[in-house]
C-alpha positions as CSV (number, residue, x, y, z in Angstrom):
1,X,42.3,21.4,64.2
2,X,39.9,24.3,62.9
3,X,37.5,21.7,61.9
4,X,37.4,19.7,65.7
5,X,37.1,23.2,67.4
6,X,34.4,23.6,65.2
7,X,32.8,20.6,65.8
8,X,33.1,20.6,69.4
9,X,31.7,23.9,69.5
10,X,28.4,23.1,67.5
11,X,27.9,20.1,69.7
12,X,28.1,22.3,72.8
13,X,25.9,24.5,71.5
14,X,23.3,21.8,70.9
15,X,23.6,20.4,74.3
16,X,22.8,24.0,75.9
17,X,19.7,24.4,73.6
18,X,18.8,21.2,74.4
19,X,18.3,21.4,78.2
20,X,17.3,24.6,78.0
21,X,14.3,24.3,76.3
22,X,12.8,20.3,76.1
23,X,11.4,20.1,79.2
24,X,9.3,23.3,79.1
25,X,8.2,22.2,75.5
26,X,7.1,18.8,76.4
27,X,5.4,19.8,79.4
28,X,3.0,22.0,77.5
29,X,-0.7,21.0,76.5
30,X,-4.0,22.4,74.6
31,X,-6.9,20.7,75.6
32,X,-10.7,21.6,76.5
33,X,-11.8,21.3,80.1
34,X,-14.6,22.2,82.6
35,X,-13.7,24.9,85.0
36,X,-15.0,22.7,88.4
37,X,-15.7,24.1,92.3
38,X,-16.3,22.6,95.8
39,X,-16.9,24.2,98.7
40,X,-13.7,24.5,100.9
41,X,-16.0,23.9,104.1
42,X,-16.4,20.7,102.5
43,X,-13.9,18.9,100.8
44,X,-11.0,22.2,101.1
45,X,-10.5,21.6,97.3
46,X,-11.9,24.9,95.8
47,X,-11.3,25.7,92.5
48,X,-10.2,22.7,89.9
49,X,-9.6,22.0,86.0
50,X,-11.1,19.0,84.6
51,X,-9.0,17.8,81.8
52,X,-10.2,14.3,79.7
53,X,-12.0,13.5,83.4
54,X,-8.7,13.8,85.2
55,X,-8.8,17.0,87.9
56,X,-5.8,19.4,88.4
57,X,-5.2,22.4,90.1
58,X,-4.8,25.4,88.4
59,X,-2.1,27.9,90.2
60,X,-3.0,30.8,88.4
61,X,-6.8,30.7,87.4
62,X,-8.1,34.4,87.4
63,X,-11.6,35.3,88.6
64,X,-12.8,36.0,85.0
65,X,-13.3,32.1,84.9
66,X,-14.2,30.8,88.3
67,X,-17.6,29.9,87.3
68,X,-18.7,26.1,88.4
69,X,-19.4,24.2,84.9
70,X,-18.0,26.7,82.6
71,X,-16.5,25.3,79.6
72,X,-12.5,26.7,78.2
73,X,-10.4,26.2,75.9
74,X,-6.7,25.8,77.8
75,X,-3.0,26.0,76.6
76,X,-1.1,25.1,80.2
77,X,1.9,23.7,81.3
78,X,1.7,20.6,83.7
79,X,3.6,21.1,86.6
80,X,5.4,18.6,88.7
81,X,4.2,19.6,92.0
82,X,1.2,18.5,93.7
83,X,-1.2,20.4,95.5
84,X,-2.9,18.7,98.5
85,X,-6.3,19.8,99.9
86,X,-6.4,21.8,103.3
87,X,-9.4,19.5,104.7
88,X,-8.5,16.3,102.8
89,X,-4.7,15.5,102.9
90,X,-5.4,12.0,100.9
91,X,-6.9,14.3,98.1
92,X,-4.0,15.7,95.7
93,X,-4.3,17.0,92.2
94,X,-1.4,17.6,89.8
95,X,-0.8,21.5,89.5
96,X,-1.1,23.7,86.4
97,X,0.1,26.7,85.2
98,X,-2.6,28.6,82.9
99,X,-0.6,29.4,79.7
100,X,-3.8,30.8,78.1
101,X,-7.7,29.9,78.5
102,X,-10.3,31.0,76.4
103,X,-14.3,30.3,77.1
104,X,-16.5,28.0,74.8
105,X,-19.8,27.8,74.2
106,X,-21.6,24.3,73.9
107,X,-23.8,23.7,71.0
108,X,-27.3,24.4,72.5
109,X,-25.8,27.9,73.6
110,X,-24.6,28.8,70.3
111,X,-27.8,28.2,68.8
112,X,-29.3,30.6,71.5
113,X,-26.2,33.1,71.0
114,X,-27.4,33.1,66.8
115,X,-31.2,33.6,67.6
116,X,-30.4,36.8,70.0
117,X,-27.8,38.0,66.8
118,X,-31.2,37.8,64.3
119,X,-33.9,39.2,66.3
């Protein structure tokens, strides 16, 4: 009897940890991207995150890295909702939630970076 209480009791407790914590787990990425901008007069889409050439919208990008171009480093969670463009309804992008983000420097800018260090 001990044993099936037992038993019963670890299988509950696996279930609980289970749905508790997959989803969030599996929903969460590390990946470079391009930090990308339109003008809201034009399009309405405004600040986006290009991710292996596929554009989402970040809910929680903080003005430190709205710069058009600018290369990051990103740890996010993909969202299930979808945000729609004021101007464009027929544009939608997948939303994000900014976990962590980091800039990069290319190659070319590195090399510049090193020859300002030695001077």
């Amino acid at each position: 009897m001990k044993t099936n209480t037992l038993f019963s009791l670890m299988i509950f407790l696996f279930m609980i940890m289970g749905v508790g914590g997959c989803e969030e787990k599996n929903n969460i990425f590390e990946n470079t991207a391009i930090i990308t901008y339109s003008e809201p007069a034009a399009d309405g889409c405004s600040w986006k995150i290009n991710i292996n050439q596929k554009e989402y919208h970040p809910v929680n990008l903080s003005d430190e890295y709205k710069i058009n171009g600018l290369n990051v480093n990103v740890k996010y969670n993909l969202l299930s909702s979808v945000w729609e463009c004021p101007q464009w309804t027929t544009k939608k992008f997948q939303e994000i939630k900014i976990i962590s983000i980091t800039k990069t420097f290319k190659s070319d800018e590195l090399l510049l970076l090193n020859s300002h260090i030695f001077l």
